[in-house]
TILO-535217 format. One line per 2 residues: number of its first residue (from 1); for each residue x, y, z of N, C-alpha, C. Coordinates in nm, 3 decimals. Layout:
NUM	X/Y/Z/X/Y/Z/X/Y/Z | ... .
//
This chain:
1	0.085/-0.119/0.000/0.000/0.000/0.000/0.088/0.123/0.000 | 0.061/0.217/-0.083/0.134/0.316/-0.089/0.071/0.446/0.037 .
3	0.186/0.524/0.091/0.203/0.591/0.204/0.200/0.715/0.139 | 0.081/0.786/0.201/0.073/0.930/0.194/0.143/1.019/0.284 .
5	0.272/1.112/0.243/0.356/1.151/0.354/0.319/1.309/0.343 | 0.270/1.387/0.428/0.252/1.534/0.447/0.371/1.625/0.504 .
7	0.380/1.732/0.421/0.537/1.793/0.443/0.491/1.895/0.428 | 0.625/1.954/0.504/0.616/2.110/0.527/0.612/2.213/0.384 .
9	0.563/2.335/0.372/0.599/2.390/0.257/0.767/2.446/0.236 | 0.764/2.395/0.109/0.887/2.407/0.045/0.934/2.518/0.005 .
11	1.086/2.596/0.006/1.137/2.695/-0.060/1.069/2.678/-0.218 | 0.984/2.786/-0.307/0.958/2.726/-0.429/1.109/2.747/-0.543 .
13	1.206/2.853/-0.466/1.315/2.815/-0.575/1.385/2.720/-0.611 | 1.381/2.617/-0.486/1.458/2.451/-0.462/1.320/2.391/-0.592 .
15	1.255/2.395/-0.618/1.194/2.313/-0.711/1.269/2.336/-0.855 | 1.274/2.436/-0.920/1.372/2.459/-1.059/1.505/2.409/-1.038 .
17	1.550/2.382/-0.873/1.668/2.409/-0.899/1.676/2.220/-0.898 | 1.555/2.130/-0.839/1.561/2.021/-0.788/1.572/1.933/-0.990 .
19	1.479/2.017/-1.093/1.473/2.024/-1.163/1.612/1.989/-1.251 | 1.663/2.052/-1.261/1.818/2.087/-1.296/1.897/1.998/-1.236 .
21	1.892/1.966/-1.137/2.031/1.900/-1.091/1.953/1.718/-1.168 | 1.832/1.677/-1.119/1.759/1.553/-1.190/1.851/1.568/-1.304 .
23	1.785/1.677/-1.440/1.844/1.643/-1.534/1.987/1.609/-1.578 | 2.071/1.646/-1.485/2.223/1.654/-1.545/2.234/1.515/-1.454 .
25	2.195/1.468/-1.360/2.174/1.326/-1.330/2.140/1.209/-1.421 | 2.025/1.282/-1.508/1.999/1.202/-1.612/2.097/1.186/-1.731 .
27	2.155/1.299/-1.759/2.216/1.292/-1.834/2.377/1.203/-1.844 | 2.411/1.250/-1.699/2.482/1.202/-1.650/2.503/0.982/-1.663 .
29	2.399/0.981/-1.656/2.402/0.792/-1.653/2.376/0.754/-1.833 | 2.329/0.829/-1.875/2.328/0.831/-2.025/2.491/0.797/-2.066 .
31	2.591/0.894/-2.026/2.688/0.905/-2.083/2.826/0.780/-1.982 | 2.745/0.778/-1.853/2.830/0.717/-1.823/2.761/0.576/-1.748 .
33	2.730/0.507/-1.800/2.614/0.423/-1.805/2.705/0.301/-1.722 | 2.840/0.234/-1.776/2.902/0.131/-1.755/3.062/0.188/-1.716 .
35	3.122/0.120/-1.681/3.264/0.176/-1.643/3.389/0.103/-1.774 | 3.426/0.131/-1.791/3.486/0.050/-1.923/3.465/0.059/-2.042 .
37	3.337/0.196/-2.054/3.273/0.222/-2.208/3.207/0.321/-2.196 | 3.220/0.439/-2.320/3.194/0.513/-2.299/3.048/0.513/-2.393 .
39	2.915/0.601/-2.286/2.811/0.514/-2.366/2.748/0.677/-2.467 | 2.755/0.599/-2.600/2.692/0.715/-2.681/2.578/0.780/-2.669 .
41	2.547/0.887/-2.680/2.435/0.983/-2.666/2.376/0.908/-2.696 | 2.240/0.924/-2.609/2.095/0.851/-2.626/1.988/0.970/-2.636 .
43	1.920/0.996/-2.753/1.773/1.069/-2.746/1.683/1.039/-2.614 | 1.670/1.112/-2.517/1.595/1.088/-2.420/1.393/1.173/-2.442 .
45	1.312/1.081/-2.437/1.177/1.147/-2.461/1.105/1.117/-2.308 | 1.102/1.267/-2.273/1.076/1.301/-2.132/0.946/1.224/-2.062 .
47	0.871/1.175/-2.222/0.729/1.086/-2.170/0.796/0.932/-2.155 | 0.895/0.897/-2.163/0.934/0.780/-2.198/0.916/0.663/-2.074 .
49	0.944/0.531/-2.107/0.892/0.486/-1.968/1.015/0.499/-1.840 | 0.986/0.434/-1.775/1.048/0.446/-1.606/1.214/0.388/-1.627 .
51	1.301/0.474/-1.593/1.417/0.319/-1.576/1.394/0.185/-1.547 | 1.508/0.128/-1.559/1.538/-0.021/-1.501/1.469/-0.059/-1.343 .
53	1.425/-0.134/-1.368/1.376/-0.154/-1.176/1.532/-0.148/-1.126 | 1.561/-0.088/-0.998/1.693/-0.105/-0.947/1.683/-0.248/-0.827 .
55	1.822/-0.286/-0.843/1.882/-0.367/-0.749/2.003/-0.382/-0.767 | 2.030/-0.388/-0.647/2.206/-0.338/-0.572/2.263/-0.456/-0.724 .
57	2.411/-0.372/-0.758/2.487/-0.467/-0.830/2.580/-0.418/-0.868 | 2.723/-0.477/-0.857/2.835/-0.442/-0.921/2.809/-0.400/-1.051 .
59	2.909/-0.283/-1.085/2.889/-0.230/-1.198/3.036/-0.300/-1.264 | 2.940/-0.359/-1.449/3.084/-0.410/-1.489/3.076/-0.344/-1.636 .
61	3.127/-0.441/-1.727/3.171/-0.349/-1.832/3.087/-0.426/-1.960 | 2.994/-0.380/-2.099/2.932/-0.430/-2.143/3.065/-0.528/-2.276 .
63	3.173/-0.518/-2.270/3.216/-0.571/-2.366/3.249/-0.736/-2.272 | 3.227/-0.734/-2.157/3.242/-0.869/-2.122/3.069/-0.985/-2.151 .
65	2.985/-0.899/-2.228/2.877/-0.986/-2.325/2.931/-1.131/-2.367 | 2.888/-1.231/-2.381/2.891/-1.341/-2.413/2.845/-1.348/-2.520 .
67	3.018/-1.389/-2.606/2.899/-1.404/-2.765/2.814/-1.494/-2.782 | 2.714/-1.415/-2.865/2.569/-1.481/-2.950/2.623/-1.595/-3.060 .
69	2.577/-1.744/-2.982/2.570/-1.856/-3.020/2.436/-1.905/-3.131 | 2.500/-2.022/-3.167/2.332/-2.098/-3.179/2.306/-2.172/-3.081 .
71	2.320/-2.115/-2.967/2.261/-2.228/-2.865/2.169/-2.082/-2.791 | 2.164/-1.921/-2.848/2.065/-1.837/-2.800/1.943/-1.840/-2.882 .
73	1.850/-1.737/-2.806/1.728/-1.743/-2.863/1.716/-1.644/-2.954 | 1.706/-1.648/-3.068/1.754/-1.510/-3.133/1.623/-1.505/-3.249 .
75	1.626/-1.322/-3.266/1.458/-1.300/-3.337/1.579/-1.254/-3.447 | 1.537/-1.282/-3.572/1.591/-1.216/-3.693/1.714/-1.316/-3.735 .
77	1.770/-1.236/-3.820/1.901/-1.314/-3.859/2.016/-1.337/-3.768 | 2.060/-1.431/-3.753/2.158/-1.452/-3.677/2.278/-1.386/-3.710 .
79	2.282/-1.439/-3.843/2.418/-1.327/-3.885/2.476/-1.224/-3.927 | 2.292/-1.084/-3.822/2.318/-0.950/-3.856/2.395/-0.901/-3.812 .
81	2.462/-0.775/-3.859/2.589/-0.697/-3.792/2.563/-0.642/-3.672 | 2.428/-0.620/-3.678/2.402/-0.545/-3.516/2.341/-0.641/-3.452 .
83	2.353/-0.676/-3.294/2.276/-0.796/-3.239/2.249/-0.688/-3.130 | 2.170/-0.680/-3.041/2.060/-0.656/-2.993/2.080/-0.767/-2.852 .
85	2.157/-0.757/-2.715/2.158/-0.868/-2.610/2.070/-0.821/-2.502 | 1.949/-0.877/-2.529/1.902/-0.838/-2.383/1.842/-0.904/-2.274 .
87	1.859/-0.886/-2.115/1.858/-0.943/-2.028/1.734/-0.926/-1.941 | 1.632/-1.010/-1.955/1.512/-0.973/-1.940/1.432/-1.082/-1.841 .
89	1.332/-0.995/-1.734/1.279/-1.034/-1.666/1.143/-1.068/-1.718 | 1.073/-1.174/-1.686/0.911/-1.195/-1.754/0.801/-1.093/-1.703 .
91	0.839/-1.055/-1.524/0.732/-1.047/-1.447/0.761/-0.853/-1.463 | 0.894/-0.840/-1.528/0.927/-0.674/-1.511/0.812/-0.597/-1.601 .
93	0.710/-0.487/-1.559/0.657/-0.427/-1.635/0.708/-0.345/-1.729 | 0.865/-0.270/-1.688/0.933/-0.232/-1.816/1.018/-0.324/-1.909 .
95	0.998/-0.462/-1.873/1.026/-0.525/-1.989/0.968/-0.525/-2.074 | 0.833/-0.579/-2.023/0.700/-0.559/-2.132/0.693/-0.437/-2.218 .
97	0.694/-0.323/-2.143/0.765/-0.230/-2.292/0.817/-0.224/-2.381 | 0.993/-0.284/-2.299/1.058/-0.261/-2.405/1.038/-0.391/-2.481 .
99	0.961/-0.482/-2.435/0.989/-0.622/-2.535/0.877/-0.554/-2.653 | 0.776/-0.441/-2.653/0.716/-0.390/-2.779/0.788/-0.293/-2.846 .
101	0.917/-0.244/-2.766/1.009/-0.159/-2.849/1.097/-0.236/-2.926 | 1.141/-0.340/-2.882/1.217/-0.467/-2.940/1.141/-0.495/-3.038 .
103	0.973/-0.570/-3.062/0.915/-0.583/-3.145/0.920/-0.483/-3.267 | 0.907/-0.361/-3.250/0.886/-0.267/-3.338/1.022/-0.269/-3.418 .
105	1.140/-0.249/-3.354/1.289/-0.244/-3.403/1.314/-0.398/-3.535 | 1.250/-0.467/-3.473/1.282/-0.595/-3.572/1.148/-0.624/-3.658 .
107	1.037/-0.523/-3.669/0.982/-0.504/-3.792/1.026/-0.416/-3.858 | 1.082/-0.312/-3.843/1.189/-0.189/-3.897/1.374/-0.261/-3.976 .
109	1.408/-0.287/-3.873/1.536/-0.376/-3.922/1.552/-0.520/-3.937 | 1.470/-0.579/-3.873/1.477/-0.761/-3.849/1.468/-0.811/-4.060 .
111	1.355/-0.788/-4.107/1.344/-0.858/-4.246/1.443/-0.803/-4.325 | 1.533/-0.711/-4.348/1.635/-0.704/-4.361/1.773/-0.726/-4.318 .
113	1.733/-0.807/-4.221/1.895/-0.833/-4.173/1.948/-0.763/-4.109 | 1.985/-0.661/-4.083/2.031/-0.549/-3.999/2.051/-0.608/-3.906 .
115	1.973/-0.648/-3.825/1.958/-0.619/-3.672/1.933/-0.760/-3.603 | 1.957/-0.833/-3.544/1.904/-0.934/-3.463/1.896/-0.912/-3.320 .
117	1.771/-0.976/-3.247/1.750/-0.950/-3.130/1.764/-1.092/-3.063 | 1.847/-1.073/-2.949/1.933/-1.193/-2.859/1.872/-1.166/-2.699 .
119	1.797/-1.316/-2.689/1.721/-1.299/-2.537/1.789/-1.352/-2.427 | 1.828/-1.304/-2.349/1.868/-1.401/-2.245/1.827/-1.331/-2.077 .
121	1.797/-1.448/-2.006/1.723/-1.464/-1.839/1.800/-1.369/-1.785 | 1.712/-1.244/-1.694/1.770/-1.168/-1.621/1.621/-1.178/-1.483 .
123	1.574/-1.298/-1.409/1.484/-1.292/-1.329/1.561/-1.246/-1.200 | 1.480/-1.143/-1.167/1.516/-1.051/-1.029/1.405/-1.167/-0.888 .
125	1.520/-1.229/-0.809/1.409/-1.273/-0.754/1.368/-1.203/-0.614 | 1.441/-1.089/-0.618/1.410/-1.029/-0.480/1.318/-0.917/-0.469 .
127	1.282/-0.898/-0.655/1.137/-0.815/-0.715/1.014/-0.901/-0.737 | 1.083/-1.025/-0.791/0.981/-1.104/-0.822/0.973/-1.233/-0.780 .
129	0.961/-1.255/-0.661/1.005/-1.351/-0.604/0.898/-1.568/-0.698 | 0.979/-1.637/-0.706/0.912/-1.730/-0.776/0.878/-1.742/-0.939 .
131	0.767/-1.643/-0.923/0.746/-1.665/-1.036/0.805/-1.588/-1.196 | 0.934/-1.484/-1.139/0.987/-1.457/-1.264/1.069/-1.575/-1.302 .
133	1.122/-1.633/-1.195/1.232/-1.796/-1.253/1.149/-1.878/-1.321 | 0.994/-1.845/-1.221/0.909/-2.010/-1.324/0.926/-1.961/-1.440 .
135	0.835/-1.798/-1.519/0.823/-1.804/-1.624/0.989/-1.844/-1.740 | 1.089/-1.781/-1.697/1.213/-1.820/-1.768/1.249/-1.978/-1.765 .
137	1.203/-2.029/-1.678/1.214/-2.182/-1.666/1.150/-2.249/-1.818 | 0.989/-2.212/-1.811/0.917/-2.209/-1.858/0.932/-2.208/-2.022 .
139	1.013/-2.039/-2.032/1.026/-2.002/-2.186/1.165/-2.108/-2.245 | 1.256/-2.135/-2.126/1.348/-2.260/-2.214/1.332/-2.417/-2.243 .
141	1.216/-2.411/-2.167/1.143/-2.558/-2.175/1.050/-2.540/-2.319 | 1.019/-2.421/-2.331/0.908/-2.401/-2.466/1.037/-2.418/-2.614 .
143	1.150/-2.348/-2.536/1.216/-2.376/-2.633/1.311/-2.540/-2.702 | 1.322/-2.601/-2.560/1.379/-2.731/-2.599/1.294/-2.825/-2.692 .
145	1.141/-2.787/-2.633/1.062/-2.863/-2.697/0.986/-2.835/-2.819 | 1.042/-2.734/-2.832/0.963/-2.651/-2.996/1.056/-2.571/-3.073 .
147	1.177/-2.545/-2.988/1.278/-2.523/-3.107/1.223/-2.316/-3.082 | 1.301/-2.286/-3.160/1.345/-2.116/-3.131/1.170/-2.039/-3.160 .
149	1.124/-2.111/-3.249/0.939/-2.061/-3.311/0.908/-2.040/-3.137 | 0.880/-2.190/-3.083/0.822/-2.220/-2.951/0.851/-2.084/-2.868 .
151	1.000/-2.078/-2.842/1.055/-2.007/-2.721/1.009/-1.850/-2.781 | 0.959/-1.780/-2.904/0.923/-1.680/-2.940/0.805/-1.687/-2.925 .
153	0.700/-1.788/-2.947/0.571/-1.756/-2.912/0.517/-1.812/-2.779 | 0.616/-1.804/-2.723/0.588/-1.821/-2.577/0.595/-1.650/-2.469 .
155	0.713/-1.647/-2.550/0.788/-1.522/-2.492/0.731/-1.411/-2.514 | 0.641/-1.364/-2.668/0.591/-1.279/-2.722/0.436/-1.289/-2.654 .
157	0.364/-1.442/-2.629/0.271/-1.427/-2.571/0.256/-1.422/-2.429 | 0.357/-1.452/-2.376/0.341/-1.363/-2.195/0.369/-1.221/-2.195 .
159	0.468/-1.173/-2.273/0.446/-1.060/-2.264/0.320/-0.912/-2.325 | 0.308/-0.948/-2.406/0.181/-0.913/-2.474/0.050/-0.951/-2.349 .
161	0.025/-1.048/-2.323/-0.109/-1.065/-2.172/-0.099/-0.983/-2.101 | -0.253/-0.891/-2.105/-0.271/-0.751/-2.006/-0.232/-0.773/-1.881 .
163	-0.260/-0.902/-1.799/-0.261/-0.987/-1.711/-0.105/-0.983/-1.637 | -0.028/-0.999/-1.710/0.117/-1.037/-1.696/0.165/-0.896/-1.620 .
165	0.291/-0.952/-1.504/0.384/-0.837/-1.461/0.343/-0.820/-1.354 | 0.481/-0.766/-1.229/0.422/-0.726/-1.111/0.421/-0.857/-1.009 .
167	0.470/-0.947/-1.046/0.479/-1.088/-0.966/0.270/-1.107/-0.932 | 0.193/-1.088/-1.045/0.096/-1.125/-1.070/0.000/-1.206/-1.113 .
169	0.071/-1.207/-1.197/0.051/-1.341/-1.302/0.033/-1.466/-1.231 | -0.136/-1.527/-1.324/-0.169/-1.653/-1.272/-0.124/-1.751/-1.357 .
171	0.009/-1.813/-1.376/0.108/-1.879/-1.422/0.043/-1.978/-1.389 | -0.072/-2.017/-1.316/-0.129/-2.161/-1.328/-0.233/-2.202/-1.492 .
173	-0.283/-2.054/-1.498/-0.320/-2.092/-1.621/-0.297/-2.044/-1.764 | -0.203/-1.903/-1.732/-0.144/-1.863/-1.871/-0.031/-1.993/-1.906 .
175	0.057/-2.016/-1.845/0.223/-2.115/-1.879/0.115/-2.203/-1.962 | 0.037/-2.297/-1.899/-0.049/-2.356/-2.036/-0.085/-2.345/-2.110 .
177	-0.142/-2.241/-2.114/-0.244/-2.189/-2.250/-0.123/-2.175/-2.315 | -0.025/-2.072/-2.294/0.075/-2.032/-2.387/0.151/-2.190/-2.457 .
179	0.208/-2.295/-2.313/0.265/-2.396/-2.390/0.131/-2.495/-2.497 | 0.023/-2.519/-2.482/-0.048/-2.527/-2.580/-0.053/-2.428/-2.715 .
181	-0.031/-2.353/-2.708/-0.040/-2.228/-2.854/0.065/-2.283/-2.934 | 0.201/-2.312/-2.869/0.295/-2.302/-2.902/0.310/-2.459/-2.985 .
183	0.213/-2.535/-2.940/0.198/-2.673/-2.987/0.254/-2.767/-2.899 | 0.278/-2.759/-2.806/0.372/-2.849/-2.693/0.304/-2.960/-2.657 .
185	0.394/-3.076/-2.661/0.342/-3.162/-2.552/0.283/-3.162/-2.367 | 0.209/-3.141/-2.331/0.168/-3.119/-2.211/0.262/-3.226/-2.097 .
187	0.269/-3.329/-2.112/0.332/-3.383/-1.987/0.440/-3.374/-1.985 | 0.567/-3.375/-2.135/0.659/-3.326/-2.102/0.741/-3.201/-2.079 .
189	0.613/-3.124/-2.108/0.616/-2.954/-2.117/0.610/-2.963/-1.934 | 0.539/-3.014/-1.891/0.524/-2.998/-1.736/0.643/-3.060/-1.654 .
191	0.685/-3.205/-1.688/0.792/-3.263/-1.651/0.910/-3.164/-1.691 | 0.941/-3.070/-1.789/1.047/-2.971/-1.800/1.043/-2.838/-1.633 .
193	0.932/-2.823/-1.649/0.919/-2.723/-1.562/0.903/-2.707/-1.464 | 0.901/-2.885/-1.424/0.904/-2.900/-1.263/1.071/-2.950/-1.237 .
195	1.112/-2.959/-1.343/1.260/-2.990/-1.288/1.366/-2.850/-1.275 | 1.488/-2.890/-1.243/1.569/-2.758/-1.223/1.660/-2.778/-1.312 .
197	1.641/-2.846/-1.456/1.774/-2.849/-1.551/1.786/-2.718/-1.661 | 1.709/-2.650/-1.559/1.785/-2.494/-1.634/1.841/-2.388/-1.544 .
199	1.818/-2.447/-1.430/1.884/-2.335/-1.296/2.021/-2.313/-1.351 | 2.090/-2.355/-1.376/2.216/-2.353/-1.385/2.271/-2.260/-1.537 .
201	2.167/-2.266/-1.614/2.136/-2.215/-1.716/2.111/-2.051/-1.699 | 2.022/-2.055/-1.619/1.962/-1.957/-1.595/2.046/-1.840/-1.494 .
203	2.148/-1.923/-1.396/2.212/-1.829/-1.346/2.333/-1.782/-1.409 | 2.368/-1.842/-1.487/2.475/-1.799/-1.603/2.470/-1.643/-1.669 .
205	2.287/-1.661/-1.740/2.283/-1.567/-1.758/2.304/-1.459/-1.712 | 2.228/-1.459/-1.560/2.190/-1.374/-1.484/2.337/-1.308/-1.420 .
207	2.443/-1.369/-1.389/2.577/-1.380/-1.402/2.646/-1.284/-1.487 | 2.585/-1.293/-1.595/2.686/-1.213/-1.784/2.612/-1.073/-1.742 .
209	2.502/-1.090/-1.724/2.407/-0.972/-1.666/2.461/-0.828/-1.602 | 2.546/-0.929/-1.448/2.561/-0.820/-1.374/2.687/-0.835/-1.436 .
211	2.769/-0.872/-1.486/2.928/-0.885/-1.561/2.934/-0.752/-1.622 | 2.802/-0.755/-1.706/2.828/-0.656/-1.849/2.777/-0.487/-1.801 .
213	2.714/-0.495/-1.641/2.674/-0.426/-1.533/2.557/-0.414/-1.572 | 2.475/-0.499/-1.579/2.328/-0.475/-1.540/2.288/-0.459/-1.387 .
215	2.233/-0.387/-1.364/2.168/-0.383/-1.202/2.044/-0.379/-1.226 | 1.941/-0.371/-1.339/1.769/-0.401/-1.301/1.792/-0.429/-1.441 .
217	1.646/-0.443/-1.464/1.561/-0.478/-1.612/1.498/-0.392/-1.629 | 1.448/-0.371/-1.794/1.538/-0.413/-1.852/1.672/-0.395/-1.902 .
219	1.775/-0.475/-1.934/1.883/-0.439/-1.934/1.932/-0.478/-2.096 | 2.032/-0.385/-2.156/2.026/-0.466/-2.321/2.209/-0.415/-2.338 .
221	2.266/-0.464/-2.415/2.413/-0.462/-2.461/2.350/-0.496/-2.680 | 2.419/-0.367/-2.705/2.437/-0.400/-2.849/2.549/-0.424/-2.908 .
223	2.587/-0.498/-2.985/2.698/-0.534/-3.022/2.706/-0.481/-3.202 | 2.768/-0.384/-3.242/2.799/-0.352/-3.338/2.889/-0.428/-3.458 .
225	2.885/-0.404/-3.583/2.960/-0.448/-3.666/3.110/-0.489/-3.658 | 3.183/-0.401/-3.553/3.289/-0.368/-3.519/3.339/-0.474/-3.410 .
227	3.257/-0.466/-3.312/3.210/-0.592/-3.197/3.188/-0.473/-3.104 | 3.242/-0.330/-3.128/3.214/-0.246/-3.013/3.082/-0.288/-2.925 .
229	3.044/-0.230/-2.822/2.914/-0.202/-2.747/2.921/-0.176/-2.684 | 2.759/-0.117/-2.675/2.678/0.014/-2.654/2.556/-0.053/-2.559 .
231	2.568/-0.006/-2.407/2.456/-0.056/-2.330/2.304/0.045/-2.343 | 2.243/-0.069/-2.307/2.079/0.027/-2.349/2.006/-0.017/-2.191 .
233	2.035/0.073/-2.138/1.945/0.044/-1.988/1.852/0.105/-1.911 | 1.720/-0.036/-1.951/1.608/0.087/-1.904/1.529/0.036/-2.026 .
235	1.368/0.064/-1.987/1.282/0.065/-2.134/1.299/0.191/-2.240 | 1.358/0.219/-2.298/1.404/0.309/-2.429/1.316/0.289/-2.540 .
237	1.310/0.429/-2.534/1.165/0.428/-2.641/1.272/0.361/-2.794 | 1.170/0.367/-2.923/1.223/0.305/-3.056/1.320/0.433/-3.060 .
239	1.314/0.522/-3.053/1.373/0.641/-3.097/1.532/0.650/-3.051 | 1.563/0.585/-2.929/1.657/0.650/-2.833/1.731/0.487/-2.934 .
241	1.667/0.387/-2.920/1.742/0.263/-2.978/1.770/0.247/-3.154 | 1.695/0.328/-3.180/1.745/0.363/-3.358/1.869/0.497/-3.390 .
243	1.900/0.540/-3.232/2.012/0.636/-3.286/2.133/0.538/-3.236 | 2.113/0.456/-3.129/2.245/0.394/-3.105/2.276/0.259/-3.255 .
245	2.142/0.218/-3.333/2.165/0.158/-3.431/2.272/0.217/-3.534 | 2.203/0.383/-3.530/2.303/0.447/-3.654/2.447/0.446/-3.591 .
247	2.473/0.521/-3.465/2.611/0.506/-3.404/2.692/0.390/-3.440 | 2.637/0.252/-3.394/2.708/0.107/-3.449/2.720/0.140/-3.566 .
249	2.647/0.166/-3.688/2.679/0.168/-3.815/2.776/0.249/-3.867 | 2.781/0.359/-3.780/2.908/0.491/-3.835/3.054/0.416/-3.799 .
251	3.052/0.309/-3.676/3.141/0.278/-3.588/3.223/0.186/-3.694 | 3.147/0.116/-3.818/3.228/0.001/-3.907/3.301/0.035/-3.892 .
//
């Protein structure tokens, strides 16, 4: 329940000035986002959504990314110049954003090749306790058993459900519906997801995560033509993520 706190009246010049110092704060993590890289100007749109949920975490450097295998989940071509790594929670409501800013970017660049988008587990369990691991449990079980289609229309349909986010989600009856859509076998879709042969999987990720210095979700590392990269942290509108596209491209 949120707390209504009553305060004294305020100097009104400390408000412009509270103003001002925010922004050069903001600006401030824009430019210096990771320690080890210097992060290129980002278009910031003042309506845009919320940062990263925070949680405490070493700050590391985004070129320690793990290269994009065929053993990731990847939307588009695999062997575009720009890849797109991001570290994503199921239950985060600014994932769900940005996973429609992601969508939009790979109807813009994906059928051309440009761009590929690379998913990998970033479940916060001290935001979301349980059920962000089930659903990632969940989306690699959709994928063992249906192959990269599965683990996308699994992934695209939890996030898309009004329902979803907020450690809310009645995962007793969406994880089905979704592993049915997806065409799955039911008992071994369930026998996947009651076991723990992706914990280990899963903390790896979560691992490269805080490596590359993620501290909340969503969290994203782009990897340019060059191999440079450029962290994207936070739901970022299409706008702020189509100028760091052009940046990678100037960077060949």
């Amino acid at each position: 329940m949120e707390e209504t706190i009553t305060q004294k009246p305020t100097n009104p010049y400390l408000i412009p000035l509270a103003i001002v110092v925010a922004g050069g704060l903001i600006a401030g993590a824009l430019y210096f986002g990771t320690s080890g890289n210097a992060v290129a100007p980002v278009a910031v749109n003042n309506n845009a959504e919320q940062p990263a949920q925070p949680t405490p975490q070493p700050t590391g450097s985004t070129d320690a990314v793990k290269p994009v295998t065929s053993e990731d989940h990847i939307k588009g071509n695999p062997n575009a110049p720009i890849k797109i790594v991001e570290y994503s929670d199921f239950e985060c409501p600014f994932c769900k954003r940005f996973h429609d800013t992601m969508n939009e970017v790979m109807d813009k660049y994906g059928e051309s090749g440009e761009v590929a988008w690379v998913f990998r587990q970033f479940p916060l369990e001290q935001l979301h306790p349980v059920k962000a691991q089930r659903a990632a449990v969940a989306s690699e079980c959709a994928a063992e058993l249906g192959g990269n289609d599965a683990f996308w229309s699994f992934t695209d349909g939890y996030f898309v459900d009004p329902s979803t986010g907020n450690n809310r989600t009645n995962q007793d009856v969406l994880i089905p519906e979704l592993a049915a859509a997806a065409g799955l076998d039911s008992n071994q879709f369930n026998e996947c997801l009651e076991s723990s042969k992706y914990d280990d999987h899963i903390a790896a990720d979560i691992a490269n995560a805080v490596e590359t210095g993620g501290r909340g979700t969503p969290w994203s590392v782009m990897i340019g033509p060059d191999g440079a990269t450029y962290p994207i942290n936070g739901a970022q509108p299409l706008a702020a993520v189509e100028q760091l596209i052009s940046i990678a491209k100037d960077g060949q």
